[in-house]
N, C-alpha and C positions, 0 to 999 in steps of 0.2 A: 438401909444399914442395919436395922433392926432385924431384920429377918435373913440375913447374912449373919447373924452371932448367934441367932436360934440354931440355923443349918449347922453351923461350926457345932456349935454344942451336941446335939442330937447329933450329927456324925464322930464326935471326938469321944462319944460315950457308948455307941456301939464297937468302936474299934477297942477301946479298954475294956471293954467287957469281953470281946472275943478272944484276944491273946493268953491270958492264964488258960481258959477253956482247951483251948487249939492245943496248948504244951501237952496238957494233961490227957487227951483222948490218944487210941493205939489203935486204933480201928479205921475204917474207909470213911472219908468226908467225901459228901454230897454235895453235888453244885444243886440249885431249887429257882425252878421257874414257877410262879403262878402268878394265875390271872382270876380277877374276882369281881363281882357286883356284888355294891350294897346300899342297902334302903334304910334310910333313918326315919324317925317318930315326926321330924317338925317338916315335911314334903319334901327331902331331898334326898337323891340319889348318886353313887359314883360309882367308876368303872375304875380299877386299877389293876399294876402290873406289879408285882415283886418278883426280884432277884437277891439272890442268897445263898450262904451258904449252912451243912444240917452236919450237924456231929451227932453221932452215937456217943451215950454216956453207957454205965452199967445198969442203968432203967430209962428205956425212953429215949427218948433222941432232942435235941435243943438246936433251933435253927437264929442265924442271924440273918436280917432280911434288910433292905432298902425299897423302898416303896414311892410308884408315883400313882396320882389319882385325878382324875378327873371327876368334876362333881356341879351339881346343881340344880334346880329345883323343878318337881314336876311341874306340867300345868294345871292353872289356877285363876282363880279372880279376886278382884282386889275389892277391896270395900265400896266402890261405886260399880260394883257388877261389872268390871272391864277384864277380859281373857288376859292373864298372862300367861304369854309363852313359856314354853319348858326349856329352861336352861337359862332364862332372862340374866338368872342370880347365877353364872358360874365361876368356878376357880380352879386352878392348878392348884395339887397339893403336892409334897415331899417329905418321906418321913423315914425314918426306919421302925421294927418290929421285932421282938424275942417269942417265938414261940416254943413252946413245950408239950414234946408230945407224950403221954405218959405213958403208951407200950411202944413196942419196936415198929418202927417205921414197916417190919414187913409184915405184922399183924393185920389179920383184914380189918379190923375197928380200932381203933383208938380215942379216949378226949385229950381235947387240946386245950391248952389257957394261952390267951395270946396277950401283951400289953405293947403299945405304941404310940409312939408323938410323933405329930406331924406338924406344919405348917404350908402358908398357901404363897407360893410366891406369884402368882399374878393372877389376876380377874379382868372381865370385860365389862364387871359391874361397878367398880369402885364410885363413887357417888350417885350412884342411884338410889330412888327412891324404895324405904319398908314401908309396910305398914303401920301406917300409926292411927293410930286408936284413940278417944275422949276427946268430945266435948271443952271443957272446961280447962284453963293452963295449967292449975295443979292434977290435970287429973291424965294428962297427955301422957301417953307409952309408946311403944313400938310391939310389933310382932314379927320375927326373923324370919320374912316372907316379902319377897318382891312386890312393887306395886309401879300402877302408870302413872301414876298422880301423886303431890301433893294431898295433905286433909287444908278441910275449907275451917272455919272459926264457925261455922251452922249458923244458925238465927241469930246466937249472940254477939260475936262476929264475922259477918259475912264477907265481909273488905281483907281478912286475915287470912294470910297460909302460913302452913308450915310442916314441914317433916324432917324424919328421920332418913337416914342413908347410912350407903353403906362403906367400911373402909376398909379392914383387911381382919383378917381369923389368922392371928400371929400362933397361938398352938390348941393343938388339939390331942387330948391325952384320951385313950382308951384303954377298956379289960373285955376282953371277951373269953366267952368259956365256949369251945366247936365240939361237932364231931367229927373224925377224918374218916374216909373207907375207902380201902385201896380197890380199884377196878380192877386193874392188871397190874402187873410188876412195875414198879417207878411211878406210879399214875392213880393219884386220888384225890375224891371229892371230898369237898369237906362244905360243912352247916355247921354257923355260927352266930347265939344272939351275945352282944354285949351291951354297955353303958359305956358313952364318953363326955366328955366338959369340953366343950368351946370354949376360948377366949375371943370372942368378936368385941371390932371396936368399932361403934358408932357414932356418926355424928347429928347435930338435929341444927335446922334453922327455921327460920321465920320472918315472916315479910309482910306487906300489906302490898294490894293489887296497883296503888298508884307507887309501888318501886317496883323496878328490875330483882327477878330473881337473886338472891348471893348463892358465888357459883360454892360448890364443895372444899369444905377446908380437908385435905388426904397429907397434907406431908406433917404439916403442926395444927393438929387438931384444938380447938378452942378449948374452952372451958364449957362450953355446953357441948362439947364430945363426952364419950367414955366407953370402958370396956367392961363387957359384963358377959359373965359366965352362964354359957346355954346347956342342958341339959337335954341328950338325947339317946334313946334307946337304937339299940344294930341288930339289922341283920345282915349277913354273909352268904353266899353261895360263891366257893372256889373250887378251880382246879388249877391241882399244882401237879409238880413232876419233876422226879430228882433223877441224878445224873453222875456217878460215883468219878472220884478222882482216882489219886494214886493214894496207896496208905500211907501213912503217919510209920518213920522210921522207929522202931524202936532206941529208947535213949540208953 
């Protein structure tokens, strides 16, 4: 339900942003197809598709985009030296984007400044296990990285487990600054680094070896859940490709 009024939102807010824009442009609107890979700071990577549409202003041109992505974590090892597979940790995303390009889309270079929110509506991970880290109970964390195990309590308790998992990335806000360069007509690359904030929400439990696991709490998370804000650097490599309509009648 909750990521049902995120989508609402983030769709209800591209659409009011595009209408005043739409009135006001006299020129040929572009339909915008791109597809793009990107690699983030904390091991994870996504593959997405945007469709959109690009108005010509009097500098520059401003695209409205919807975005879906595929994403999830290279391969890795977890803190008992065990391979994790690549993609262990993945998720659907859906978002939209505003981009702005500051010379004319038929320039051969342009920079862009992009900003977008997204959210994840399904994973194949949701209660799996992160990494967690210390020793000691006050000194226990996580690390936004897939694992195959539980952490044990070490020498001081060894009868003890416990870990964190994982439960859903409800939004994900980014800024990045690109640059576009047209190949041929309609048809350009573009390279882009930004910064975005996650809101991941996790959970953590704890057991001892003579109980049964407790399974993942995912719909009402306890009091030893929570959501905390991850920080991570972007890169982009896209190609996109525009697609002119009919023009904008004069009023």
């Amino acid at each position: 339900m909750r990521t049902q009024v995120i989508i609402r939102k983030i769709t209800f807010f591209f659409v009011i942003s595009f209408i005043p824009i739409l009135s006001l442009s006299q020129k040929t609107i572009s339909g915008v197809v791109e597809i793009s890979q990107f690699v983030h700071s904390k091991i994870y990577t996504e593959s997405g598709i945007t469709l959109g549409v690009n108005l010509p202003l009097t500098k520059g041109n401003i695209s409205f985009l919807l975005q879906y992505k595929y994403g999830g974590n290279w391969e890795t090892t977890d803190l008992k030296y065990q391979k994790v597979e690549m993609y262990s940790l993945d998720y659907h995303l859906i978002g939209g984007e505003i981009k702005y390009r500051v010379l004319d889309q038929f320039k051969l270079y342009s920079p862009t400044i992009h900003i977008s929110l997204s959210t994840d509506i399904a994973s194949g991970y949701r209660g799996g296990y992160l990494q967690s880290i210390g020793v000691f109970k006050n000194e226990r964390f996580y690390s936004f990285e897939p694992s195959n195990s539980p952490q044990t309590g070490g020498l001081i308790s060894p009868n003890q487990n416990y870990a964190y998992y994982y439960i859903s990335t409800p939004l994900i806000a980014s800024l990045m600054i690109g640059n576009e360069f047209k190949i041929i007509e309609n048809l350009h690359v573009s390279l882009g680094l930004g910064f975005s904030i996650r809101s991941v929400k996790v959970g953590y439990k704890e057991w001892y070896n003579s109980q049964p696991e407790p399974k993942p709490d995912l719909k009402s998370p306890s009091a030893l859940s929570n959501t905390d804000k991850i920080k991570m650097l972007d890169l982009k490599l896209g190609l996109s490709y525009t697609f002119p309509f009919k023009k904008i009648s004069q009023p």
